[in-house]
ZAFIKOL-389616 format. One record per residue: y, z, x negated of N, C-alpha, C in turn. Coordinates in steps of 0.02 Angstrom, whole numbers, padded with zeros to 5 digits. Each point is the difference from the previous one (the first is absolute). Layout:
! ZAFIKOL-389616
       nY       nZ       nX      caY      caZ      caX       cY       cZ       cX
        Y        Z        X        Y        Z        X        Y        Z        X
...
This chain:
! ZAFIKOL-389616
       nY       nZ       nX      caY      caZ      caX       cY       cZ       cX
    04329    05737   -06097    00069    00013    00018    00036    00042   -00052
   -00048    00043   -00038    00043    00049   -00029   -00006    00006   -00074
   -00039   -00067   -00034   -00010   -00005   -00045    00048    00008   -00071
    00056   -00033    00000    00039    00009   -00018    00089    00049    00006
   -00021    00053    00051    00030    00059   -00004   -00018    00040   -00033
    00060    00059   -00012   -00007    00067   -00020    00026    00040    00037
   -00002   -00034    00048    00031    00046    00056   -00035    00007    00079
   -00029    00049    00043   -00024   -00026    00064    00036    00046    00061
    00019   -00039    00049    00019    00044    00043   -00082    00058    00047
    00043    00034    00031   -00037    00057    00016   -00008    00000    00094
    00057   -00006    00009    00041    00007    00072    00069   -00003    00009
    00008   -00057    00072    00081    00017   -00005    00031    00048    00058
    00086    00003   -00013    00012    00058    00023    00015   -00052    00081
   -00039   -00029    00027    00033   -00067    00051   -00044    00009    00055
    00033    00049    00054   -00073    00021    00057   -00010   -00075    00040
   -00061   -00013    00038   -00011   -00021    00052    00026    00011    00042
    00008   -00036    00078    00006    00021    00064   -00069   -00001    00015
   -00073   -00041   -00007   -00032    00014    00012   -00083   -00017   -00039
   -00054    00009    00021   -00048    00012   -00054    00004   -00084   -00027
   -00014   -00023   -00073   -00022   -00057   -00017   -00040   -00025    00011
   -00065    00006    00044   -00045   -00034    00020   -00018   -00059   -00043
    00026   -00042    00010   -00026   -00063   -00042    00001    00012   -00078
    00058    00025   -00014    00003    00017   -00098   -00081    00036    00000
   -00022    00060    00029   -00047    00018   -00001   -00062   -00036    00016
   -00003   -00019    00037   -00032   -00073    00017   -00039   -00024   -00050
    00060   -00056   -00039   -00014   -00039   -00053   -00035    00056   -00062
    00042    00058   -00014   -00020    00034   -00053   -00080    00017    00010
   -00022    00022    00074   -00085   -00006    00001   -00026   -00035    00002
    00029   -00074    00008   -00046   -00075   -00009    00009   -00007   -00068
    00039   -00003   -00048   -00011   -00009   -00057   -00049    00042   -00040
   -00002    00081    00018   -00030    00023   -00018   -00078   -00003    00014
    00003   -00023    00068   -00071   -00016    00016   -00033   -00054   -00013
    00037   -00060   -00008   -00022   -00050   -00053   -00018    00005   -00079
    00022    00062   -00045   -00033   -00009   -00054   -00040    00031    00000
   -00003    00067    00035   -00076    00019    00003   -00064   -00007    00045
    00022   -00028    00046   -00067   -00023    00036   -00026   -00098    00011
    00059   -00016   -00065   -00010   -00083    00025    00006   -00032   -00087
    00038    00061   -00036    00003   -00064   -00085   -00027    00043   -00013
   -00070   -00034   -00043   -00028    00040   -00066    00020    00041   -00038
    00045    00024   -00009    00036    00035   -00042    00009    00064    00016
    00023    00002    00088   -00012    00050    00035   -00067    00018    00028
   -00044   -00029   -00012   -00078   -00007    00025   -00026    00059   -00071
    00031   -00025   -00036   -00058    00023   -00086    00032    00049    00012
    00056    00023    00010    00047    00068   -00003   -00055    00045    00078
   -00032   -00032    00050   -00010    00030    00035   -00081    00019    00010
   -00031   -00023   -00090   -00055   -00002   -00001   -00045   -00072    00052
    00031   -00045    00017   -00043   -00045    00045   -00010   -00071   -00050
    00019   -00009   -00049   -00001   -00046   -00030   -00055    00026   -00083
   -00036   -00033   -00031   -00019    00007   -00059    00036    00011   -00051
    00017    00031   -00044    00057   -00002   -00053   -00014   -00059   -00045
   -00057   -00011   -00019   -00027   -00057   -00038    00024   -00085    00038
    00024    00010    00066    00005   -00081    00045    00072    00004    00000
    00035    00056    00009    00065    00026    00017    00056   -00056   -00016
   -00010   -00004   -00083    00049   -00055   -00036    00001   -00077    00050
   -00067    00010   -00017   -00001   -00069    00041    00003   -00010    00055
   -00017    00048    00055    00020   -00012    00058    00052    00017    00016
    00052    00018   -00027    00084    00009    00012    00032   -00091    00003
   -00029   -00021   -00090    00012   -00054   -00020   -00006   -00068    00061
   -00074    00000    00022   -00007   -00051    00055    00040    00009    00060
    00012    00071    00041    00045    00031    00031    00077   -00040    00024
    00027   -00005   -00062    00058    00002   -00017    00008   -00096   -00017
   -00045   -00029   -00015    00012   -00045    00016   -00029   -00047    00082
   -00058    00036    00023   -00012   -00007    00041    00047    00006    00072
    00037    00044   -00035    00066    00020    00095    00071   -00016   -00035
    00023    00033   -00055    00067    00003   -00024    00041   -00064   -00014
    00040    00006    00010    00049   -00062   -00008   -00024   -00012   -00094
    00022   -00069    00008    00025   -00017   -00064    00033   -00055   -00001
    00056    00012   -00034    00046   -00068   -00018   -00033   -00087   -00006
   -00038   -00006   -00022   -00042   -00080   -00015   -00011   -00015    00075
   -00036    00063    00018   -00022   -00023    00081    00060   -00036    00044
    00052    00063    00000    00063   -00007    00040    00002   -00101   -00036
    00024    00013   -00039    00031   -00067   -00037   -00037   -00049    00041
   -00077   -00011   -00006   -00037   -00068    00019   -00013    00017    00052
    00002    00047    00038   -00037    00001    00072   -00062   -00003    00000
   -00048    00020   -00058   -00080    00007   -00015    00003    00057   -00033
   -00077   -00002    00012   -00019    00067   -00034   -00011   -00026   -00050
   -00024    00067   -00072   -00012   -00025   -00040   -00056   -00028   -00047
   -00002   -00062   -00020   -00072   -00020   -00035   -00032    00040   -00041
   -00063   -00015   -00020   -00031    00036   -00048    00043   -00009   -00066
    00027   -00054   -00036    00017   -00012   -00047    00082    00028   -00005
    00030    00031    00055    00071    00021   -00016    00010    00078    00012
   -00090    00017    00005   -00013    00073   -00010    00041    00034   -00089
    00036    00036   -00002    00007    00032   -00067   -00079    00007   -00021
    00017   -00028   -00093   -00093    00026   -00029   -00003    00056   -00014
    00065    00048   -00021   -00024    00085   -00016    00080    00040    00004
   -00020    00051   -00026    00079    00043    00034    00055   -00005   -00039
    00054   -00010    00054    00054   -00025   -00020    00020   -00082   -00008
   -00079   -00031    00005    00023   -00069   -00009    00015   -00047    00052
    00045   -00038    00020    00033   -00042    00047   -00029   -00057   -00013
   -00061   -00039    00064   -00022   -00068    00002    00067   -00053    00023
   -00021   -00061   -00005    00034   -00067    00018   -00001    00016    00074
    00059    00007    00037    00000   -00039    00069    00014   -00062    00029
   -00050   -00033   -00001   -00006   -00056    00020    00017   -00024    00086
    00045   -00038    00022    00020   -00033    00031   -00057   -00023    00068
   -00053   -00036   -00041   -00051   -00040    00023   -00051    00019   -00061
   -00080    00036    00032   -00037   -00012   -00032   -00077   -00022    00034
   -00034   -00012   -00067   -00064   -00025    00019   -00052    00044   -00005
    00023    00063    00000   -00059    00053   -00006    00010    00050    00074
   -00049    00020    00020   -00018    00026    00078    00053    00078   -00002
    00009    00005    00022    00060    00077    00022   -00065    00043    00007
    00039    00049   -00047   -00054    00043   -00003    00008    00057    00072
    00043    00009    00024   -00014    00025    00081    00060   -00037    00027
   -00073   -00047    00048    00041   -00064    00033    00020    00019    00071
   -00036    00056    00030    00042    00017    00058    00066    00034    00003
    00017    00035   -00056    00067    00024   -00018    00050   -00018    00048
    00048    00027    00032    00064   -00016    00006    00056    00038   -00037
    00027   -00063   -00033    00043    00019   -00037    00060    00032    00008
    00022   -00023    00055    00052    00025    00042    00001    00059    00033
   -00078    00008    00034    00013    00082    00004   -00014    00043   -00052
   -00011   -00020   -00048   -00021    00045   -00069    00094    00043   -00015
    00029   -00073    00015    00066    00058   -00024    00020    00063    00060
   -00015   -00023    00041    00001    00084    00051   -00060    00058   -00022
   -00057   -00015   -00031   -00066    00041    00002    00037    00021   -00071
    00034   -00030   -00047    00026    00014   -00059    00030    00064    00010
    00041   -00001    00050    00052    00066    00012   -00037    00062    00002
   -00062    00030    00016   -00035    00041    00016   -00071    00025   -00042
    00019   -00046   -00076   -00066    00004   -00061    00071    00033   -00038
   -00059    00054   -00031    00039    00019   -00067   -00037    00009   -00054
    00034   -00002   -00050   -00054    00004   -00089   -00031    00065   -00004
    00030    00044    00004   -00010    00071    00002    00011    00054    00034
   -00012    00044   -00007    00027    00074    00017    00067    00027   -00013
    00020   -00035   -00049    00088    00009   -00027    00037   -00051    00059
   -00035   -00054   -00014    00035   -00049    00033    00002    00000    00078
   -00031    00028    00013   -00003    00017    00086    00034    00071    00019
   -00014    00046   -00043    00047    00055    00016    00064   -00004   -00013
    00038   -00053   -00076    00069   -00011    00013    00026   -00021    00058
   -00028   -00069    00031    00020   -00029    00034    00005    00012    00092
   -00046    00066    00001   -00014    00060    00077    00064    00050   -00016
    00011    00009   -00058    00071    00067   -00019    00057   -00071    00009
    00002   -00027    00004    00076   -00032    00002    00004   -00033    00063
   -00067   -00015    00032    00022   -00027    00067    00012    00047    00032
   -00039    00061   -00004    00002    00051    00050    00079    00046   -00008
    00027    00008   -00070    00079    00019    00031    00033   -00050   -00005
    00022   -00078   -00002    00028   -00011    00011   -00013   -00055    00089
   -00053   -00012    00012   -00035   -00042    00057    00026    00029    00067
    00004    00048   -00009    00010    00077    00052    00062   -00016    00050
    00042    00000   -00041    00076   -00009    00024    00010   -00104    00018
   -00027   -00037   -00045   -00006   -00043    00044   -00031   -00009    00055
   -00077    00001    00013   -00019    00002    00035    00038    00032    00085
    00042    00056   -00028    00017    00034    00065    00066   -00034    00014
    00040   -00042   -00045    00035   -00034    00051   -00006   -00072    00035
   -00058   -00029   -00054   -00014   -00067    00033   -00043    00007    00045
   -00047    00044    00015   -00067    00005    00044   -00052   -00008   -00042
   -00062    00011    00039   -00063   -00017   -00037    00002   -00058   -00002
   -00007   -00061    00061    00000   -00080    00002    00026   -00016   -00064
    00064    00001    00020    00068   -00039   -00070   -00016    00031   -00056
   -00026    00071   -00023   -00012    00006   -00061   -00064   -00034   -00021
   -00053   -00018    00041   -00060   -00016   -00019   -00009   -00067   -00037
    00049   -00034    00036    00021   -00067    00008    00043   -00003   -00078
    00044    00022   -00002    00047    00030   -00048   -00058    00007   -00070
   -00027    00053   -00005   -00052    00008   -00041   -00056   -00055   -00030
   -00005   -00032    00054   -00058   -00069   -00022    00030   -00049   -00012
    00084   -00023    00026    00015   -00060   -00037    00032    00041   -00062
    00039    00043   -00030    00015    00022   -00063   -00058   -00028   -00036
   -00052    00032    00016   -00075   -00003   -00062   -00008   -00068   -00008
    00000   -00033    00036   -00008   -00100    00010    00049   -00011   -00043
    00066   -00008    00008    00068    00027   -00038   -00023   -00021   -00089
   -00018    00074   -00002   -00023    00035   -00064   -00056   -00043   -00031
   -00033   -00028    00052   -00044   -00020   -00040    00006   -00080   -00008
    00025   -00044    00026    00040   -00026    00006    00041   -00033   -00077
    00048    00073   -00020    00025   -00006   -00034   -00015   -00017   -00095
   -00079    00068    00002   -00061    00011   -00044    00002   -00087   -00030
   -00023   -00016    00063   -00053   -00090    00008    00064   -00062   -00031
    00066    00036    00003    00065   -00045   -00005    00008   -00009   -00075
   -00028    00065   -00053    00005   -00025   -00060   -00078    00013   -00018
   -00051    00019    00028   -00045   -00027   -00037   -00060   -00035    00050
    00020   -00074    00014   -00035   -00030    00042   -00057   -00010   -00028
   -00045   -00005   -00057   -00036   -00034   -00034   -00042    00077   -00006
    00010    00053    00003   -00044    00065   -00019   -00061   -00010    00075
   -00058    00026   -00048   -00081   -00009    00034   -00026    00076    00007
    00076    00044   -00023   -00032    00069    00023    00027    00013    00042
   -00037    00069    00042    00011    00004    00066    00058    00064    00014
    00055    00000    00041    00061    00044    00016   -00028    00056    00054
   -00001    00066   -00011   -00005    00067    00050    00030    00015   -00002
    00008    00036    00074    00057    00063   -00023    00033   -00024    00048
    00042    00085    00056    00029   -00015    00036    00087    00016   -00040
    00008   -00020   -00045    00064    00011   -00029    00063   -00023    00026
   -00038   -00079    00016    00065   -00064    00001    00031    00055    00060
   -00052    00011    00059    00021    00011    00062    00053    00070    00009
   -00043    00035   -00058    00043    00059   -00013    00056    00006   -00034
    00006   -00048   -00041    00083   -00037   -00031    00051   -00022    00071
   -00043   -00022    00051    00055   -00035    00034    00026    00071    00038
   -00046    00051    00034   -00004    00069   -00003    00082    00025   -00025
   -00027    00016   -00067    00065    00017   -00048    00076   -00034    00013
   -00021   -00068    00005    00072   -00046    00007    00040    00038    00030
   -00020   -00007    00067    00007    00023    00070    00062    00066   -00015
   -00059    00028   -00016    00020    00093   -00016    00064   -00006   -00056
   -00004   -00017   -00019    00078   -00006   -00060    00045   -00024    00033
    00011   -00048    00053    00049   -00037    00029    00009    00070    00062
   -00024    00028    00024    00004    00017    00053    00017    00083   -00014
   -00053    00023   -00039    00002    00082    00006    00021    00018   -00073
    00069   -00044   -00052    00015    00006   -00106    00003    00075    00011
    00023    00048    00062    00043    00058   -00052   -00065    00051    00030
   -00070    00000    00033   -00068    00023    00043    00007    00050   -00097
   -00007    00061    00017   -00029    00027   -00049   -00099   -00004   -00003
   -00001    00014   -00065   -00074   -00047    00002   -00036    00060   -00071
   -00017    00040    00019   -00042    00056   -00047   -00047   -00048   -00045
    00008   -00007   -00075   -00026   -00006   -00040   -00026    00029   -00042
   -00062   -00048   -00029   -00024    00026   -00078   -00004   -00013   -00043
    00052    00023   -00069    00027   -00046   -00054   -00048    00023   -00043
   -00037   -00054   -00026   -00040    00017   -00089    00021   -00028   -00054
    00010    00058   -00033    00024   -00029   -00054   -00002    00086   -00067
   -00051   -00013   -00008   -00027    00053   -00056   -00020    00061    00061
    00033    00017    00041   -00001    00060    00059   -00006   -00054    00066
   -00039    00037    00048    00017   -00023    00063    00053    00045    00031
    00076   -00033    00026    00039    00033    00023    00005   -00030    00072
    00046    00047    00049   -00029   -00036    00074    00096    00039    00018
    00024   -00069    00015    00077    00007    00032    00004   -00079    00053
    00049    00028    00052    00019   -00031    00042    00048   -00050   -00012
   -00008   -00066    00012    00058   -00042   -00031   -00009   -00061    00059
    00070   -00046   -00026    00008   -00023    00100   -00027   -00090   -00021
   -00047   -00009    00041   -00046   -00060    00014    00032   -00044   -00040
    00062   -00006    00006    00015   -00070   -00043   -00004    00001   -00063
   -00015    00065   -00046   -00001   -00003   -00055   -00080   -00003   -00030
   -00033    00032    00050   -00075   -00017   -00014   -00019   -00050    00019
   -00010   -00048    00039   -00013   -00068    00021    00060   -00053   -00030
    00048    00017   -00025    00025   -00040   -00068   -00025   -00001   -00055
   -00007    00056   -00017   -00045   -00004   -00083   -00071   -00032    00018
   -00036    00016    00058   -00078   -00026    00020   -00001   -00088   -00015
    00049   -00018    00027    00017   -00110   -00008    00028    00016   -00066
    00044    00000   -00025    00035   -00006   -00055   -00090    00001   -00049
   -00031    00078    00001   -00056    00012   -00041   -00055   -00074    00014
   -00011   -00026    00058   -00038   -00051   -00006   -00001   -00045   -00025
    00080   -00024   -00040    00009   -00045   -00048   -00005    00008   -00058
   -00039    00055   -00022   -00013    00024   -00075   -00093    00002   -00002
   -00022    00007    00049   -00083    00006    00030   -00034   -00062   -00085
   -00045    00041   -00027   -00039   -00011   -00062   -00041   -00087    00038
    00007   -00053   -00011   -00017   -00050   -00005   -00094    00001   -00001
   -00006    00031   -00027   -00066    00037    00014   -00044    00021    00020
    00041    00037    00039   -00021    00053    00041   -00021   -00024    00058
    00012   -00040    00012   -00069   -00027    00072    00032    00014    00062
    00083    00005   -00014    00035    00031    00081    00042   -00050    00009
   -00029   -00037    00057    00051   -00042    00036    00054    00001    00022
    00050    00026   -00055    00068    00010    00019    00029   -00025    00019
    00014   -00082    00003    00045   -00050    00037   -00016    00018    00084
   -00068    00026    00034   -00002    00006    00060    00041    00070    00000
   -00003    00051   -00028    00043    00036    00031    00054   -00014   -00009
    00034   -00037   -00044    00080   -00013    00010    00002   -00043    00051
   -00058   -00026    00032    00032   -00063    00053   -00001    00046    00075
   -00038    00034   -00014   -00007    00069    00066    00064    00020    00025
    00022    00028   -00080    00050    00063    00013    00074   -00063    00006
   -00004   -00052   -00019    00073   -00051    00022   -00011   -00016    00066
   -00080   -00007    00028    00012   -00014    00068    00023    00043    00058
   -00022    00059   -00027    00004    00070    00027    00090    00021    00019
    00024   -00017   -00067    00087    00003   -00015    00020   -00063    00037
   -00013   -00052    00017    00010   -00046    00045   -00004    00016    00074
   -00050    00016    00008    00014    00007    00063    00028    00059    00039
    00001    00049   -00064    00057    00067    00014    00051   -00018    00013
    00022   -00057   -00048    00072   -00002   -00012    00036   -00055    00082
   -00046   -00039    00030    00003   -00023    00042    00017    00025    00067
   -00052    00033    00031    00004    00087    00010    00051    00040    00002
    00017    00016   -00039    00069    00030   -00021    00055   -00030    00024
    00017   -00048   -00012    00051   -00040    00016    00033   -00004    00055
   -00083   -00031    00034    00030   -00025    00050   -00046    00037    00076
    00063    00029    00030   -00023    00035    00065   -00058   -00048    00030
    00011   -00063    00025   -00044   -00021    00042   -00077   -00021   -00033
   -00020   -00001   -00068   -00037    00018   -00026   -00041    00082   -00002
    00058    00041    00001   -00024    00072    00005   -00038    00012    00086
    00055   -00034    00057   -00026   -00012    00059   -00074   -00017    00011
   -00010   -00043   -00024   -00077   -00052   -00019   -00077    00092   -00020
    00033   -00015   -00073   -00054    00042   -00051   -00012    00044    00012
    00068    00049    00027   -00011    00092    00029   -00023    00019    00024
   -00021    00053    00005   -00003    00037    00072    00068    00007    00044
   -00011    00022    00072    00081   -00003    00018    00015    00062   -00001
   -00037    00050   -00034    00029    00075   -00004    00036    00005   -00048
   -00007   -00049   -00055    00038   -00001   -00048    00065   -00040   -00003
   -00001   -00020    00052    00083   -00062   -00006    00045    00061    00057
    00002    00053    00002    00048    00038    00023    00082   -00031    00011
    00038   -00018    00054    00034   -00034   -00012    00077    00051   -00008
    00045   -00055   -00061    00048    00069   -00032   -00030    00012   -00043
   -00056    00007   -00029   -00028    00026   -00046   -00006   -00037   -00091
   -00004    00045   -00043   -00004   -00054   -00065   -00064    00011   -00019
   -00031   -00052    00016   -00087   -00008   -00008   -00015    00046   -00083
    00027   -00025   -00034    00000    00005   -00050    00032    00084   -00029
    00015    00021    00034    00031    00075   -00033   -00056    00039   -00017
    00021    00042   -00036   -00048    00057   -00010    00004    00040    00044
   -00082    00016    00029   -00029    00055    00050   -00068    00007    00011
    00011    00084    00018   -00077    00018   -00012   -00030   -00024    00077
   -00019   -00022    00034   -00045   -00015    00061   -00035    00039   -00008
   -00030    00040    00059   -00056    00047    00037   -00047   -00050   -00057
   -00054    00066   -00019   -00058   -00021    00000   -00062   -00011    00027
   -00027   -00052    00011   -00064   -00008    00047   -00051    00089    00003
């Protein structure tokens, strides 16, 4: 998520009415999925060999995680459209004549099990700091249900989007980003002027308050500069954070939509949903 910032938020200034439950939720299932279920968090927890580690991340990750070829053919993938070494992208083949190398796979739920693998320790702690201040305030006006719901089609969304320009890639997509892009959407449409405590690097770490729409503008804008390289599926978070701004903006609009998504503590009637105010905190 935060790969390409220089900037991270901290906390915003945007109370609850009441505890987030589910944001918290997800933030201990994710977290409890890399360390007690991916290798990665296994070797970090001493339960894995350091010498098997590489490789058992590697099988891991193709064994559960989405990947684009799959999505595309609706198979798993053959031995022969395995990448031969790192960085290198095999043929995805359509139709083949070689046995799937894990033929019970479902491919389809791989892109939900996708949402809840991460590469690293960076990559899982960006992506727990941005759901957790910005998840917060959604969550508490859609509910747990509608945000949960909310949360898992964004990531589908996102990933989705990943698979839209590179249908033919045989490597595998983690990371709960997309979902946390749609997250973000949300939060820009709904809460632009939410002061949002940051941390700017840039030779010094400096830490000032500045209002959501300017940090989650530069965050999309920055994903269209993301190093080609670098191994970050940036098209899913831009498809997150447009779905996210979609269905804000929907939302927004239109009362009987807000009726639907809200809570009804929040449709106060007379009221401008949308104004600035501090609400009791949970």
């Amino acid at each position: 998520m935060c790969q390409s910032l220089a900037m991270f938020p901290l906390r915003d200034n945007n109370p609850t009415r009441r505890v987030p439950v589910l944001t918290i939720l997800l933030i201990l299932v994710n977290i409890g999925v890399y360390f007690l279920v991916q290798p990665e968090g296994q070797q970090l927890l001493g339960q894995v060999s350091t010498d098997v580690e590489g490789a058992e991340a590697t099988r891991f990750s193709f064994e559960y995680a989405a990947i684009p070829c799959e999505v595309t053919t609706g198979e798993p993938l053959s031995v022969g459209e395995l990448p031969q070494g790192s960085g290198d992208m095999a043929d995805c083949e359509a139709e083949s004549s070689e046995p799937p190398v894990f033929p019970d796979k479902r491919v389809w739920l791989a892109v939900v099990f996708s949402m809840f693998f991460h590469g690293g320790l960076l990559h899982l702690g960006g992506n727990m700091l941005f759901l957790w201040v910005f998840g917060n305030n959604i969550e508490d006006h859609l509910g747990p249900a509608r945000f949960l719901a909310f949360y898992l089609i964004g990531g589908i969304v996102a990933t989705g989007a990943h698979i839209l320009v590179q249908p033919d890639s045989t490597i595998p997509l983690v990371g709960a980003s997309g979902a946390v892009a749609a997250v973000m959407g949300a939060y820009l449409v709904w809460f632009p002027n939410a002061p949002v405590l940051t941390a700017f690097f840039f030779i010094l770490i400096l830490f000032r308050e500045i209002s959501a729409k300017w940090l989650l503008g530069f965050w999309f804008i920055s994903q269209f500069f993301v190093n080609p390289n670098a191994g970050v599926a940036w098209m899913a978070h831009v498809g997150g954070f447009v779905f996210g701004v979609a269905i804000g903006l929907v939302i927004r609009a239109s009362g009987a939509a807000r009726g639907i998504a809200w809570r009804e503590d929040y449709l106060e009637p007379g009221a401008d949903p949308f104004a600035d105010r501090r609400p009791r905190r949970y």
